[in-house]
N, C-alpha and C positions, 0 to 999 in steps of 0.2 A: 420573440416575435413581435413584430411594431403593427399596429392598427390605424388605419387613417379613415377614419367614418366607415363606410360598410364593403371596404377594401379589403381583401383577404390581402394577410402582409408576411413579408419574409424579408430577412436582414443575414447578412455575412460578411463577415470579417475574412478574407481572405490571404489562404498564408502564401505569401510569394511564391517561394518554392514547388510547394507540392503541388498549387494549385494550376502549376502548366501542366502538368503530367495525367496523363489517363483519369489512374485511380484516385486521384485527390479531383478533378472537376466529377469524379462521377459521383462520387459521395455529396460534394456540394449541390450537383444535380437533384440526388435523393432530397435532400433537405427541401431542397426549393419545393420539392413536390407536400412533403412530408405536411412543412408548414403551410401553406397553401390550400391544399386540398384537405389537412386534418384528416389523413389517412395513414397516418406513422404503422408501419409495419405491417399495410394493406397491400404496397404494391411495391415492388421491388426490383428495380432495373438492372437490367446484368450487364451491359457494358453499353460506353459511351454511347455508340451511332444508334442503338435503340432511344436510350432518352430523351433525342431531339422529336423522334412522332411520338414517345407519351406526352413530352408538355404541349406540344401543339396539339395533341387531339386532348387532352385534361382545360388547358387554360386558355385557349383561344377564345373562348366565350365567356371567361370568368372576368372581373373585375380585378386586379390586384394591384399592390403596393408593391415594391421588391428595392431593397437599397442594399449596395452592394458596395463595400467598402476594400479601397487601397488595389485595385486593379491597376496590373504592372504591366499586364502582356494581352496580344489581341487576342490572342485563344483563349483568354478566359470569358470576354465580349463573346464570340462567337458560341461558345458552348451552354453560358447560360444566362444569357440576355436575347441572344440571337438577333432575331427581326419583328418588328414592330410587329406584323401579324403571328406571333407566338403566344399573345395576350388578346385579352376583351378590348373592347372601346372604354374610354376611361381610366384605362389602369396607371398608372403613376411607375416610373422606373426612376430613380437615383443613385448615380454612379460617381465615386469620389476615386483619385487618380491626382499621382503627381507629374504625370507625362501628360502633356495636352495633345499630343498629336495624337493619342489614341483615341482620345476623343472625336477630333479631326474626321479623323483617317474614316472613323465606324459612322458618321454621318448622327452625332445626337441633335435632337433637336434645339435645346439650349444649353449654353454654358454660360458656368459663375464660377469668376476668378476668385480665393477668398483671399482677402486681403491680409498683409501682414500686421500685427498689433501693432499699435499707435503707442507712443513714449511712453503714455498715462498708462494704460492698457497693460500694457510688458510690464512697466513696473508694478503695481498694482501686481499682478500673480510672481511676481518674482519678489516682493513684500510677505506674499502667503504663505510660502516656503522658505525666507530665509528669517523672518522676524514670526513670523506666526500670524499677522497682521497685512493690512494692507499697506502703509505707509513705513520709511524706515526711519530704525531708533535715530537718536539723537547720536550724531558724529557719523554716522553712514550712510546720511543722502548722496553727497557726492558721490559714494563709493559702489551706491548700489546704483548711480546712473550710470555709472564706467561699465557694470556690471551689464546693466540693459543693451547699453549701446555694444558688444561682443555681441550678445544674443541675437541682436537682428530680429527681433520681433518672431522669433520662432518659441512657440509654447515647451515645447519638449526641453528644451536648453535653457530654459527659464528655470524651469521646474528641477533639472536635474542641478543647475547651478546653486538657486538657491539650498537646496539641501544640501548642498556640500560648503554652504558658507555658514550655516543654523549655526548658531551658539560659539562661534569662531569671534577674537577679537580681533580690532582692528588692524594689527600688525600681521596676525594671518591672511586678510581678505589681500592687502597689498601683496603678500608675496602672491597668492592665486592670479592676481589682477596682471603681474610680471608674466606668470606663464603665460595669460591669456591674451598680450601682446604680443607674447612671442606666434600666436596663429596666424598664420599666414591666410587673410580675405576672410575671416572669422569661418572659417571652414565648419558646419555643421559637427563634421564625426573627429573632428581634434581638439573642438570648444567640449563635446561630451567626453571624448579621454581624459582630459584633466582631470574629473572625478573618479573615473578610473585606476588617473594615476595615484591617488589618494589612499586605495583601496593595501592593506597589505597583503602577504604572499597567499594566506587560505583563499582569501575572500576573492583575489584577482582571478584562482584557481575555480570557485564556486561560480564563478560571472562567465568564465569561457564555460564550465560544461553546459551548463543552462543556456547558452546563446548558442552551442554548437550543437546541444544535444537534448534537451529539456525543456524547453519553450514551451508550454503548456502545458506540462506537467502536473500532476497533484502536488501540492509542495509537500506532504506527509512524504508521499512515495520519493518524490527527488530527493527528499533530507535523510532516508534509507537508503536512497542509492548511492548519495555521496556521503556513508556515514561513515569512513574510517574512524572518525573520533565524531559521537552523535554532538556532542557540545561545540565542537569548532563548525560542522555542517549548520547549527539550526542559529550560530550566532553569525556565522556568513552570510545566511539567506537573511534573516534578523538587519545586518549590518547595509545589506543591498536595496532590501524595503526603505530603509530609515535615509539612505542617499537618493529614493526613486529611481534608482537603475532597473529594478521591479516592483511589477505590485503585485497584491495576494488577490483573485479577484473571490467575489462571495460564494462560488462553490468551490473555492480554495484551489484554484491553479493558477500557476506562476504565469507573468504573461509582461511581458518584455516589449518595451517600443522597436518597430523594425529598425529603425536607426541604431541602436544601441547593438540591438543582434549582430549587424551587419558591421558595425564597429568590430564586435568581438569575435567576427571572422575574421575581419579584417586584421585582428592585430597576431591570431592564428597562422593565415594566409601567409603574411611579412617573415614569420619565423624561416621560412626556408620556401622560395616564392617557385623555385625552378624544381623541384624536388618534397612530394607528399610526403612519403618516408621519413625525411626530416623534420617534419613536425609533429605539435606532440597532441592533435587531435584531427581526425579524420571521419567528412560527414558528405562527402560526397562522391556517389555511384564511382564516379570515374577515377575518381583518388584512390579507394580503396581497392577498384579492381586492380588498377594499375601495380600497388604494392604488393598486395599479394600474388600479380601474375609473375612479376619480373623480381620478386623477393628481395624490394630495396625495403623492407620495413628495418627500424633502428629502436635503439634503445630509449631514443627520444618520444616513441610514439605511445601516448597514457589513454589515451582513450579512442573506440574505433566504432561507429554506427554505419552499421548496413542494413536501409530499412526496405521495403515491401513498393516503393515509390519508383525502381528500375522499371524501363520499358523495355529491357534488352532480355530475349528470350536464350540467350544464352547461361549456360550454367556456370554459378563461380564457386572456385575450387580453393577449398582452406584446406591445407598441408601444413603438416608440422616444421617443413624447410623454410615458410613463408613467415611463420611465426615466430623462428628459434631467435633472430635478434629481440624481439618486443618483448626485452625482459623487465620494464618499466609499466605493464600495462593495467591499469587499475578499472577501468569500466569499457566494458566488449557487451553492444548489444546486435540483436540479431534478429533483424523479423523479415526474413527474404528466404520464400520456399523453393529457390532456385539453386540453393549453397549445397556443393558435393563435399564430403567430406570424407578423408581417407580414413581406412580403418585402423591406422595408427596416428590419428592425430593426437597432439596433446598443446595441451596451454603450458606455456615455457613461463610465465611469469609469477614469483613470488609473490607478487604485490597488486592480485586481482583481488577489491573490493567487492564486484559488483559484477554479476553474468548475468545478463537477460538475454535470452534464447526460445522464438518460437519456430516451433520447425527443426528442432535437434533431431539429426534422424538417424544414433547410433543408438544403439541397445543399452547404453552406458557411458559414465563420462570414465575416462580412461584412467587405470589404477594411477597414473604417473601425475593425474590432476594435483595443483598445487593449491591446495584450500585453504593456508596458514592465516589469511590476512581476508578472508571470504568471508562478506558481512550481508547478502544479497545473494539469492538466487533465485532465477526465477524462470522455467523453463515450460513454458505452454505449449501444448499441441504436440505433444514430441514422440520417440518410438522408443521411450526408455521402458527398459524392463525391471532394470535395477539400476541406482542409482551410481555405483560404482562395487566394485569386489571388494570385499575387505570393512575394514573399519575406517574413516581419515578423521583424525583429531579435528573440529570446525571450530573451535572457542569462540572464534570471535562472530560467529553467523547468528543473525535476530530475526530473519527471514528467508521461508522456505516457501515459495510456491510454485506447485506444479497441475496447476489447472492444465485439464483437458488431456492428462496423460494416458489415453487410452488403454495400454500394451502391458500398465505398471505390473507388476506380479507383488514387488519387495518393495517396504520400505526400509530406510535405511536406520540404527540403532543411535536411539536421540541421547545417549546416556556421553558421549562426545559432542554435544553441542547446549552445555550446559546455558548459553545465554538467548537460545532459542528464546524469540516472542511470538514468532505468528508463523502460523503450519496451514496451507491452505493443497487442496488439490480436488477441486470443484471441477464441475463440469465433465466430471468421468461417469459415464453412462452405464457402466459396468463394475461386475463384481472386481477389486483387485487382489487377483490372484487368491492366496492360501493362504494369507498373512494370518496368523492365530494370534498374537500378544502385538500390543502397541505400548511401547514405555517410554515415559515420559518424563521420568522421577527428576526432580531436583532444577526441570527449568523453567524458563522466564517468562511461559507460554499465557497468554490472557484468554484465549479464548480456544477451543476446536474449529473445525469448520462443518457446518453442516451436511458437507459430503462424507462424512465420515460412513454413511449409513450406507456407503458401497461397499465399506469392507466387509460384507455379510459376514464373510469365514471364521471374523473377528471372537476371539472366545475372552479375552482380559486386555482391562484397559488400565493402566497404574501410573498416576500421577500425584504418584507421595511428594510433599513437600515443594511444591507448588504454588510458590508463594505468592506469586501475582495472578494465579486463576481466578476469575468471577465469573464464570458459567459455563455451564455445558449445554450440548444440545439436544433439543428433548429427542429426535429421530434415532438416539442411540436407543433409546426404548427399542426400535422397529427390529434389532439385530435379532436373530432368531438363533445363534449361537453363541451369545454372548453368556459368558460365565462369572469373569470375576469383573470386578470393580477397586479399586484402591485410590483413596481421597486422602488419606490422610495426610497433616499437617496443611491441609491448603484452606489457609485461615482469611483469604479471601474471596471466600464460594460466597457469594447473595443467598441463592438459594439448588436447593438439589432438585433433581429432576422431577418435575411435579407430577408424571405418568410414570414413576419406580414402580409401582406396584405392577405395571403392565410386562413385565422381565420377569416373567415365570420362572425361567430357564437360568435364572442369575441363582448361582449357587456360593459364594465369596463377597462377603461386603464388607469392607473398611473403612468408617469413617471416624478414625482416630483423631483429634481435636480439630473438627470441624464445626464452626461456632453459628450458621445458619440454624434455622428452623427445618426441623425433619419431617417431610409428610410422612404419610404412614405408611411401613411395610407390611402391612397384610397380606398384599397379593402375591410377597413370592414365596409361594407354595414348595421351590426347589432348594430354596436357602438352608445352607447345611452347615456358614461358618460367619460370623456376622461379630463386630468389633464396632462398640459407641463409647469407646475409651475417652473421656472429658467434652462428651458432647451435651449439645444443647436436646434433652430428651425430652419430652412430654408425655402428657398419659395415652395421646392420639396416637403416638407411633407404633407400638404393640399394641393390638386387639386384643380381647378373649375370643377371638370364634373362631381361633383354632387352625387357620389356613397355614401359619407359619410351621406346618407339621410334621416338616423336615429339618428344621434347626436343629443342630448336635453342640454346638459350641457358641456361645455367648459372652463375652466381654465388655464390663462396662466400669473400666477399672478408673478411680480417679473423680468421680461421678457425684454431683449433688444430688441424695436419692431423693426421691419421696415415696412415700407406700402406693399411690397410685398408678406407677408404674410397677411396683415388685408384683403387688395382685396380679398384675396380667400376665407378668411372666411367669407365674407360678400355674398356668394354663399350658404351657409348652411341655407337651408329653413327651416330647422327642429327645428333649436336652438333657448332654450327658456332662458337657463341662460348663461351669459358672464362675466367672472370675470378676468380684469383686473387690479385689484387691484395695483398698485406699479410699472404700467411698464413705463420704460424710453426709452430713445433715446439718445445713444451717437453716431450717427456717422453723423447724418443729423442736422449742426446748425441751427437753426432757423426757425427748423420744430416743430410745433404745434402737440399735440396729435388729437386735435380737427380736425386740418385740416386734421388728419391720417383718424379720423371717417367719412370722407364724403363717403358715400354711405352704411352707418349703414341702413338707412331705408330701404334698400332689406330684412333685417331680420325679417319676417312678423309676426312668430313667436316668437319675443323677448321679454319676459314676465320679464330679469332683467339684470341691465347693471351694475356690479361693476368696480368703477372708483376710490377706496379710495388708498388716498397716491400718486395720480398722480398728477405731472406736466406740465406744459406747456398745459392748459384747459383753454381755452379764450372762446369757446361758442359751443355746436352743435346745428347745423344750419337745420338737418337730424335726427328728430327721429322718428321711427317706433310708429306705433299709440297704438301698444300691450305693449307697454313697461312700467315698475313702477322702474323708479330711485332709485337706493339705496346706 
C-alpha cells in the first residue's frame, strides 16, 4: 500500500483477464476497501452491484491516493474508480493504460503520454543486463546499438534482450542480431520470442505452463506442480529468471511481464488456431467448454485449467468420453463448483503429474485412476470419503493435500507412496471418521500438519525411519485416544514433543535411535511398553516419583549408561522386562556395569534382565527373586 502525505492509499496491479469478469473486480473492489479503510476482514462485500454503495457511502468523505495499474477495459474504470464523487475532495487517483482512448472515453482529467527511452537511456539499461554495467565491453558498442535500435526504446525488450546476450561472444550476438532483422517493424512480441526461441525443449515447456497456467504462482508450489523430474522444473524456472522471462518477486511468486504471457499464448493459440482440442494447453472458459462438450479433446492436449472466473451459470459436464483421447495429459486443474461429473468418470491419462481439484464432488477418485507418474495432488473442498478403493502404487507422489475435506472417513495407506514430503489436510472442522493407525514408515515426510488433531479416533501414529522428519506437532498431545507412538530411526527429529508428558493415555513408545534431547516422561502414567534403544538419555527423562507405574517393559539396549539414570529406573515397580542388551560406559573408567546394577533388587517385579554383549560384568551381587536370566 503507497502513502502520499496523510492520503489513505491503495495500489493494483491489475491482471487483464480476470479483472473484466465478476469475481476478479469484486475481489479487487475488497482490497480497495481493505486498504483504504484498514478494515481487512471487517467488511466484506458479497457481490459486485452492492460494492458500488459501500465505497461511496465509506470514501466519499475520505481523502485517498489510489493507483491502478495496466487497465485494459472500461469495466474495470467503471467498477473501481467510478466517478469522481466516489472519493473526498483531494483525493489523488492514478491510472496507467496502454489504450488512450480509455482514458478518452472515461473523461480523466489529465493525461501524460510517457515517453519512449532516448538512445542513451535504452542503452544504458540494456548495458545492465547484458554487460553487468552500464556502458558496453570493448568490441560491442556497435553491436549493442543495433541491439538498441530493434528495441525501440521499450524497457521490457531491453531487459529481456540483454539477458539473452550476457556472457555470449561476439559471433553469437551477430547471429541473434540476423534473426532480429529478420522482424518484421521490430514487432514487440517477435523481438521477445527470440529469447524464447533460445530457450530448450523443458524450459520452452516450463514458459508456456506459467504464462498459461501459473502466473503468480508460488514458485515452491509451481516447481511441485511441474515436477516430473524436480531437477529439470527448478533449473527451468532457474533458467527463465536468468533470461528475465520471469522474476521471483520477495514473497516468492512468479510474476511474468503481460507481454511475455500473452506471447506465450500466443505461440499456444498458433498451434491449431481453428480448433482447441489441437492444442496442447487449455485456459480459457470457452475452449474448454467447447472440447469437452463436443469431445474434440486429442492426444495433443497436456495441460487444461478450468478456473472459478466463468460467468455462465450453466453446468460443465466431465465424462469419461470427453476425456478418453487426452491420453498426453500431465497437469488438470479445477476450481469451478459448477463441474457435473459422471459417476463413472475416469482420468484416461498415464502421464498425469499433477491434479489440483477444488470442488471434487465424488465420494472417490475412481479405482481405474492412473497414479503411475502422480507427483501432486491436491484436492480441496471436496466430498471425498475415501480416497480411492484399494491400494494404487504412487512412487512418485511428494505431495498430498487435501484441505477442507470435510466428508473424509479414510485415509489412504502411505506405505505405497514411499517419496511422500508433505501430507496436509487442514481446514477440516471435524472428527475424520474412525481412522485408528496412521503410518508413515519409511517416507520423505518433513513435517505433519497441524490438523492432524482432527483425527480424534487416532490411537498409533508410526513413523519409523523417517529420515527427513524435523518435527511434530505439539496438538497431537490433545488426541485423547492416542495410544502408540513410533519414532524410531528418524534421526532428524530437532526435538520431541515438549507437552509428551500430557499423553496419559499413550501406552507404546519407540524412540529407537532418535538423537534429540528427551524431555521427561513422567507423566504417562499408562505407559506399559517404552524403547530408548541408542538414544540421547539423561537423568531428567525418568523421575523417581513413580508416576511411570504402569511401565512393563523397558529397552535401552545399545546405550551410553550412567548410574544416574539406572537409580531411577530401579524405582519402576511395575517393570517385568529390561533389556540392556550392549550398553556401555565411556565416561566413568573403572566403573563396573555390575557395580551400576546395585540396587536392581528394588525391581520386585522383574520377570527378565537382558545383559547380552555387555561388558565390564564381574558379578550381581542383587537379584530380585522374580527374575529369569536371559
Amino acid at each position: 500500500m503507497r502513502e502520499a502525505g496523510k492520503l489513505a492509499g491503495y495500489d493494483v496491479k491489475v491482471d487483464r483477464e480476470e479483472s473484466t469478469k465478476d469475481s476478479g473486480l469484486l475481489k479487487l473492489r475488497q482490497r480497495l476497501l481493505d486498504d483504504t479503510l484498514g478494515l481487512k476482514g471487517q467488511l466484506t462485500l458479497k457481490n459486485i452491484h452492492i460494492g458500488v454503495k459501500v465505497i461511496k457511502d465509506k470514501l466519499s468523505s475520505k481523502k485517498v491516493f489510489v493507483f491502478v495499474d495496466d487497465i485494459d477495459h472500461s469495466r474495470q474504470l467503471e467498477h473501481l474508480v467510478g466517478k469522481h464523487s466516489w472519493f473526498g475532495h483531494g483525493s489523488r487517483i492514478i491510472i496507467t493504460t496502454r489504450k488512450k482512448y480509455l482514458l478518452t472515453a472515461y473523461g480523466v482529467d489529465y493525461m501524460y503520454e510517457v515517453d519512449k527511452l532516448n538512445d542513451v537511456e535504452a542503452l544504458q539499461i540494456f548495458c545492465s543486463y547484458a554487460f553487468k554495467q552500464h556502458f558496453p565491453e570493448k568490441d560491442y558498442g556497435d553491436l549493442s546499438k543495433q541491439v538498441v535500435r530493434f528495441a525501440d526504446g521499450l524497457p521490457l525488450a531491453l531487459k529481456v534482450l540483454g539477458s539473452l546476450l550476457f556472457k555470449k561472444g561476439v559471433k553469437d550476438w551477430k547471429s541473434e542480431l540476423k534473426k532480429l532483422a529478420e522482424v518484421p517493424n521490430t514487432e514487440i512480441t517477435n523481438v521477445l520470442k527470440i529469447s524464447y526461441d533460445g530457450l530448450d525443449h523443458t524450459q520452452k515447456m516450463i514458459f508456456l505452463d506459467i504464462a498459461c497456467f501459473f502466473k503468480g504462482g508460488h514458485v515452491e508450489a509451481v516447481t511441485q506442480v511441474l515436477d516430473g523430474s524436480r531437477s529439470k522444473a527448478e533449473s527451468g524456472i532457474n533458467a527463465l529468471v536468468d533470461r528475465c522471462l520471469i522474476t521471483i518477486s520477495t514473497d516468492k511468486k512468479i510474476e511474468m511481464h503481460d507481454s511475455l504471457a500473452q506471447m506465450g499464448k500466443e505461440i499456444v493459440y498458433k498451434e491449431c488456431p481453428n480448433e482447441p482440442g489441437e492444442r496442447s494447453r487449455l485456459w480459457k472458459h470457452e475452449d474448454v467448454c467447447r472440447v469437452l462438450t463436443i469431445n474434440t479433446g486429442t492426444e495433443k492436449i497436456e495441460g487444461m485449467l478450468l478456473n472459478d472466473q466463468c460467468t455462465s451459470e450453466h453446468e460443465i459436464k466431465f465424462t469419461s468420453k470427453a476425456f478418453k483421447r487426452m491420453t498426453r495429459l500431465r497437469v488438470l486443474v479445477v476450481a469451478n463448483n459448477r463441474v457435473q461429473l459422471s459417476t463413472d468418470f475416469a482420468f484416461p491419462s498415464h502421464d498425469l503429474i499433477s491434479l489440483i481439484w477444488v470442488g471434487y464432488s465424488l465420494a472417490s477418485l475412481r479405482s481405474n485412476f492412473h497414479a503411475n507418474s502422480l507427483v501432486y495432488l491436491y484436492l480441496k473442498d471436496n466430498n471425498i470419503k475415501r480416497l480411492w478403493e484399494g491400494n494404487l502404487c504412487l512412487k512418485k507422489l511428494t505431495h498430498m493435500l487435501l484441505d477442507g475435506s470435510q466428508h473424509l472417513i479414510e485415509i489412504p495407506e502411505f506405505s505405497t507412496m514411499p517419496n511422500l514430503e508433505s501430507l496436509s489436510f487442514s481446514e477440516i472442522k471435524r472428527n475424520i471418521g474412525k481412522l485408528a493407525d496412521l503410518i508413515l514408515d519409511g517416507t520423505d515426510i518433513k513435517e505433519l500438519p497441524s490438523s492432524i488433531e482432527h483425527l480424534q479416533d487416532l490411537r498409533g501414529l508410526r513413523l519409523n525411519n523417517c529420515k527427513n522428519l524435523e518435527s511434530l506437532p505439539n496438538n497431537i498431545c490433545n488426541l485423547s485416544s492416542f495410544r502408540t507412538l513410533y519414532l524410531d530411526g528418524c534421526s532428524k527429529l530437532g526435538k520431541l514433543l515438549k507437552d509428551l508428558e500430557r499423553m496419559p493415555c499413550l501406552e507404546n513408545l519407540s524412540l529407537r535411535s532418535v538423537s534429540c534431547r528427551l524431555p521427561s516422561l513422567s507423566g504417562l502414567s499408562h505407559l506399559r511398553i517404552l524403547c530408548l534403544d541408542e538414544c540421547n538419555l539423561t537423568p531428567g527423562v525418568i523421575k523417581r516419583d513413580n508416576r511411570l507405574n504402569a511401565l512393563e517393559i523397558l529397552s535401552m539396549r545399545n546405550y551410553n549408561l550412567n548410574e544416574g539414570v539406572l537409580n531411577k529406573i530401579f524405582h519402576l515397580c511395575s517393570l517385568k522386562v529390561l533389556d540392556l542388551s550392549g550398553v556401555f560406559n565411556t565416561e566413568e573408567e573403572g566403573i563396573f556395569l555390575s557395580d551400576m546394577l546395585v540396587g536392581i533388587n528394588q525391581l520386585s517385579n522383574l520377570r527378565a534382565l537382558c545383559l547380552s554383549h555387555c561388558k565390564k560384568i564381574s558379578q550381581i551381587l542383587e537379584i530380585p527373586s522374580s527374575l529369569r536370566l536371559s
